[in-house]
N, C-alpha and C positions, 0 to 999 in steps of 0.2 A: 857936581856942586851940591846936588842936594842931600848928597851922601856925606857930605863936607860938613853939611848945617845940620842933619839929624846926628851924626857922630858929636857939634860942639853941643847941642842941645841935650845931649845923651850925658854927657862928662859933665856940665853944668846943674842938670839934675841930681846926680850921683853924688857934686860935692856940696850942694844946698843941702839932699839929705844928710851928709856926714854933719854939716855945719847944725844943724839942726840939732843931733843927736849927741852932738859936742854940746850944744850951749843948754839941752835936759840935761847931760851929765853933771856941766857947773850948778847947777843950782843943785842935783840932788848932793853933790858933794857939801855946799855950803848950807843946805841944810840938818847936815849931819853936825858940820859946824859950830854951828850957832844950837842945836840941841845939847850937844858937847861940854859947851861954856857952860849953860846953864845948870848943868846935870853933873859940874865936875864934882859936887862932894856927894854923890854917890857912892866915888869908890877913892875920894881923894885923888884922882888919877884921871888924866885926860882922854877922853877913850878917842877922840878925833886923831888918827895916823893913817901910815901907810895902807890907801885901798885900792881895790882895782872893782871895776865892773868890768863884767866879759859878755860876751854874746856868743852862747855855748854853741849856735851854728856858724860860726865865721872863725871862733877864738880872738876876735879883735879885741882889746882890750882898752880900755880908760883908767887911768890912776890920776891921782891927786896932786903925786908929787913925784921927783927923779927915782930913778933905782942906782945905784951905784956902781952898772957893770958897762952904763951907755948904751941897753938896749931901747929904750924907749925914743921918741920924737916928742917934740914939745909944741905945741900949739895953742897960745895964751897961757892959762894959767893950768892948761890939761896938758897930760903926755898921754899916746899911744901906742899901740904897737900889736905883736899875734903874739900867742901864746904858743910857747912849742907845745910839740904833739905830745912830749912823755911828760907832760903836767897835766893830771886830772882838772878837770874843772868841777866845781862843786861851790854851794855858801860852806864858805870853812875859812880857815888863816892857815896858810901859805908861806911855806919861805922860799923866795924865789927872787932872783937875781940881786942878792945881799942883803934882802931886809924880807920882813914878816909882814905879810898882807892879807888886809881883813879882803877875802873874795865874796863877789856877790854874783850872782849870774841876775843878765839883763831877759825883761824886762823888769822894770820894779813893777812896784802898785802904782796906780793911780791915785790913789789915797795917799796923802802926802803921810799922816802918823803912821801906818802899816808901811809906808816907805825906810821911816828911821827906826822904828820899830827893830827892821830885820838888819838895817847898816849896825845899829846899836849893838844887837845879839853878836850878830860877826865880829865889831870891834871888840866886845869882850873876850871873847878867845882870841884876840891877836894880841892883848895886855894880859889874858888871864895866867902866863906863867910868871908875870913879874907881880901879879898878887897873893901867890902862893900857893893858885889853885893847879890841880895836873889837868891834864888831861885824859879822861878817861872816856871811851863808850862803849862798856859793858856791853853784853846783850841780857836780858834778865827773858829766859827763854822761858821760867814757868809763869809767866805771863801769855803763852801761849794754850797754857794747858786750862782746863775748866772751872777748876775752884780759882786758879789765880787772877785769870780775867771776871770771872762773876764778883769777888770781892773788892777788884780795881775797879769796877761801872760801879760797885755802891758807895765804894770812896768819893767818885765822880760826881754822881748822883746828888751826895752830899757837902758835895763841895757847891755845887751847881743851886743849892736850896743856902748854903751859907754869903753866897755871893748875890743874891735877888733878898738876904733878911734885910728886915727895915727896924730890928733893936736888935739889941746889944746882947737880952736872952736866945733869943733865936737864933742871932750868929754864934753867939758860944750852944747851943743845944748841936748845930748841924756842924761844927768845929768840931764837937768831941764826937761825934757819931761817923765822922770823917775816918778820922785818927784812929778809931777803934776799928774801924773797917782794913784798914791798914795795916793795924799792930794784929790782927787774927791770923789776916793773909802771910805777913812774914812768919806767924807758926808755922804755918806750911810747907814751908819750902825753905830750906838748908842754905844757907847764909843769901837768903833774898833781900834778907834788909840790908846787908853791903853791896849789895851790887845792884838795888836800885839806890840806895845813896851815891853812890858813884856817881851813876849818870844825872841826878838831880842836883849834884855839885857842881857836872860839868855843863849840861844842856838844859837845867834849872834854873840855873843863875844867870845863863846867858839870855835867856828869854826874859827872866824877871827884869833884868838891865834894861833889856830892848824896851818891854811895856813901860819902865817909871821914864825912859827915855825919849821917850816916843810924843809926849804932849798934849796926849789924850785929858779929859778933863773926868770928874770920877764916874759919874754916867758913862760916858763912851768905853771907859775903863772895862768897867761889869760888863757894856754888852757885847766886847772882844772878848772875852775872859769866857762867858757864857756862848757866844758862837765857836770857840776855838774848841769847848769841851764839847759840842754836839758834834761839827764836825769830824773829831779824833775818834769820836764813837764808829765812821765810815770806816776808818781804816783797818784793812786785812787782819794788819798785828798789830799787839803795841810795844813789842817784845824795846823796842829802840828811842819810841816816841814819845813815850808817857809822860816823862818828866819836861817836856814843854809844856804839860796842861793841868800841873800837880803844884810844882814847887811855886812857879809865877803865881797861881791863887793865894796860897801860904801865905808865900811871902809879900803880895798886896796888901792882902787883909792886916798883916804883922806890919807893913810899913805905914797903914794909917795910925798904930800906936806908937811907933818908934820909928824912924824916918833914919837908925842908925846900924840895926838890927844886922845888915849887912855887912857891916865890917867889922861885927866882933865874931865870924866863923872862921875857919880858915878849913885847909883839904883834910882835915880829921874830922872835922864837925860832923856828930849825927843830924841830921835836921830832923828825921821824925823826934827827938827826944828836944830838941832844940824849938818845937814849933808848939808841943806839949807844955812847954816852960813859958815860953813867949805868952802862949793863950789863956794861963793859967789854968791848963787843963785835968783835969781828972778821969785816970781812964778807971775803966772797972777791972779786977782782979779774974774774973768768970767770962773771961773774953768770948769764949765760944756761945755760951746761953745769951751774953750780950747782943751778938752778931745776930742771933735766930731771932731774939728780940726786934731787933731795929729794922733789919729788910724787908718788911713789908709796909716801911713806912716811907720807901725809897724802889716802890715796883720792884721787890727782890724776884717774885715768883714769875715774872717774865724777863727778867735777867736770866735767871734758871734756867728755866724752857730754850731760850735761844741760845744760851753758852752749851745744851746739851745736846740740840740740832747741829751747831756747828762743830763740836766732839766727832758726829760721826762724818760728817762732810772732811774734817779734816783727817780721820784715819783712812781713809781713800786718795786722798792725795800724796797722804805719807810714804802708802804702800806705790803708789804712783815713782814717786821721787826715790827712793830706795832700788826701785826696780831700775831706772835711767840712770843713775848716778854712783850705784856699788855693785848692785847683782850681776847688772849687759856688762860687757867690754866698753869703757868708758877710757877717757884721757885726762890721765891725774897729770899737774903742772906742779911742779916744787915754786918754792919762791926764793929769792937771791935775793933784793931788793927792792922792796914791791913798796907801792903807792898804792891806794887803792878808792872808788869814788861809785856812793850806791843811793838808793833810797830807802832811810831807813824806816818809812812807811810798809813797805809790804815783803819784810824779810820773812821766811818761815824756819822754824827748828823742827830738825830733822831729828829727834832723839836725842841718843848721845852720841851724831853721827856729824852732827855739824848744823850748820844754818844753810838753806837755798835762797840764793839772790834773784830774782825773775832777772833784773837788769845791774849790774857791774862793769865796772871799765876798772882793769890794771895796767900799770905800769911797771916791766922790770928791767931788767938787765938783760935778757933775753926779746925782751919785746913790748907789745901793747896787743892785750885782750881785750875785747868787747862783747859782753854778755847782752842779751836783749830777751833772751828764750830759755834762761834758768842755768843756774851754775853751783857744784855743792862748796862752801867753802869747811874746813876741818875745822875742828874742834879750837884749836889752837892758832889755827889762823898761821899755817905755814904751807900750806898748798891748795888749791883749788881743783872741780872733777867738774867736766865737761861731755857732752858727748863725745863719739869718736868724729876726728876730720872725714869730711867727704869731697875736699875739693882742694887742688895745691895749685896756687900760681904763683909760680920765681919764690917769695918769701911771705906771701897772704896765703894763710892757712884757713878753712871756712869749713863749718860744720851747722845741726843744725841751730840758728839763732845766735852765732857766734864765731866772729871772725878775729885771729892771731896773724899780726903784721909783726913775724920776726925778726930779730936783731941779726948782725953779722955774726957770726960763730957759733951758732946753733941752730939744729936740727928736728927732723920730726921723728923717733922709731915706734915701731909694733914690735909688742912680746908676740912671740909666735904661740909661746905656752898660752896665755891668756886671753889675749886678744886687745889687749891694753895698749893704748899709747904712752909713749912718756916724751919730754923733750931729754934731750943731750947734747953735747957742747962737741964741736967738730973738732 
């Protein structure tokens, strides 16, 4: 009997807390909403659709609305359900059982603005191909390297002294000191200025969306704006991340003059030359004597010191990862059909050898890999190198920091020449 009453007391608990976390989902949904309404002529375009929140340890899922293949359950005005296994989870858009889903992984913020904030961001890449934007995300790998990181902290730097000016001189002095920090660094490196334009079209915009979306008032604005660019300074690399913390400044500053700014670009738009025009800005012709000029007025010489410590900390890692991932007998994976889902916080470029992911999850036709302990991705992004397997059960293959749950009709071999793995189709 009393096993009877802790069993219903057990199950009553269990659906209080679902009940619970159904009736958080409705509100963060209707607050996405009603920011939605308000914020439609943003992009003329109603960014409130198809979402899912997931809970990346269960896969359970919340959406807003039906999906149209009847996998979902409906409950009030929620539907649920699990996610299968070969769908990465990730915040990203999704196409998944006949419609495109802005995905969010649970939990949110507590902060309600930093909640729509990031719904915001996601809904815009779940509309952003019917505004004309691609999808792109580059890696801009000489942002790894020393001059290209030392000259992106003085862009930062400057953006960071333009978003605290209190006139109109000051913000335009730290505006163009910005910009030119910017326009020296793309000398440098061989078509840096399109491929980080890329990704400031694609993860620039989306952010910018999320912050005028979000509800903040312009105080709270600057002091997310100035916490997000301290923070971003923590991270490993910024080879992936930069333009969450580049373009949203920009284009703030440029929407408190024009409130329209955003819908005359489209996927060709340069924005650094487009932010130069907006700001009315004048760069100087002698970019290099300009650059030597203005970094010490933005801690250049401790930018320095630290981007040339990190130099050699990183050529030790390099030789590290070269040595596990191409020199040893390693296990190169082709791709057939891959999905793929990372953080792009602490990617590293390995040369011209590729990128290492500390943590990765694929999805192919052959399987699901999970990275947690480093993985080299190519150059091109058509196969992955792992260590070699040291463990086989039935079809879970595990090495180290890294286990492949294979598909039916494929296999594990060893080149006997090399010492290589490869997979193969039975």
């Amino acid at each position: 009997m009393r096993q009877i009453i802790f069993t219903a007391l057990f199950l009553l608990s269990v659906f209080s807390i679902k009940a619970q976390k159904q009736d958080s989902i409705a509100v963060f949904f209707d607050e996405m909403k009603e920011a939605s309404v308000k914020n439609r002529g943003l992009w003329n375009k109603d960014l409130y659709g198809p979402m899912i929140l997931i809970d990346p340890k269960t896969r359970e899922l919340y959406t807003n609305e039906p999906d149209t293949e009847g996998i979902l359950k409906r409950n009030g005005n929620i539907y649920y359900g699990i996610l299968p296994a070969h769908i990465n989870i990730a915040n990203t858009a999704a196409n998944w059982a006949g419609k495109r889903w802005a995905m969010i992984m649970l939990p949110l913020s507590v902060n309600r603005y930093n909640r729509i904030n990031l719904l915001a961001h996601e809904s815009f890449h779940s509309i952003q191909p019917s505004l004309g934007f691609t999808l792109n995300n580059v890696e801009n790998n000489h942002l790894d390297q020393k001059e290209g990181r030392v000259y992106l902290r003085l862009e930062l730097e400057a953006l960071k002294q333009a978003v605290r000016s209190t006139s109109e001189k000051e913000l335009q002095k730290h505006l163009t000191n910005a910009l030119t920090f910017r326009k020296y660094r793309n000398t440098l490196y061989k078509d840096s200025r399109n491929t980080e334009n890329l990704l400031e079209l694609n993860e620039g915009m989306a952010e910018f969306t999320g912050i005028i979306v979000s509800g903040r008032n312009n105080e709270q604005t600057r002091s997310f704006l100035l916490g997000g660019m301290e923070d971003f300074m923590k991270n490993p690399t910024f080879v992936r991340s930069f333009a969450y913390h580049t373009t949203p400044v920009y284009g703030y500053l440029l929407y408190q003059r024009d409130q329209s700014w955003n819908k005359k670009i489209n996927a060709i738009t340069d924005l650094t030359d487009y932010f130069i025009k907006g700001f009315n800005i004048v760069i100087s012709a002698d970019l290099k004597k300009e650059v030597h000029k203005l970094s010490g007025d933005y801690d250049g010489k401790t930018i320095i010191k630290e981007e040339g410590e990190r130099e050699e900390r990183t050529k030790k890692l390099i030789a590290e990862y070269k040595l596990k991932f191409i020199q040893q007998p390693h296990f190169e994976i082709k791709f057939e059909k891959m999905n793929v889902s990372f953080d792009p916080k602490n990617i590293m470029p390995l040369e011209d050898k590729g990128t290492v992911y500390p943590t990765i999850r694929i999805t192919d036709l052959w399987g699901i890999l999970t990275v947690e302990n480093g993985a080299l991705m190519s150059p091109n992004w058509d196969r992955i190198s792992i260590t070699n397997p040291v463990k086989t059960e039935n079809k879970k293959i595990s090495g180290d920091g890294w286990t492949l749950e294979l598909a039916d009709g494929y296999t594990v071999e060893k080149d006997r020449a090399t010492g290589n793995y490869r997979l193969a189709k039975k």
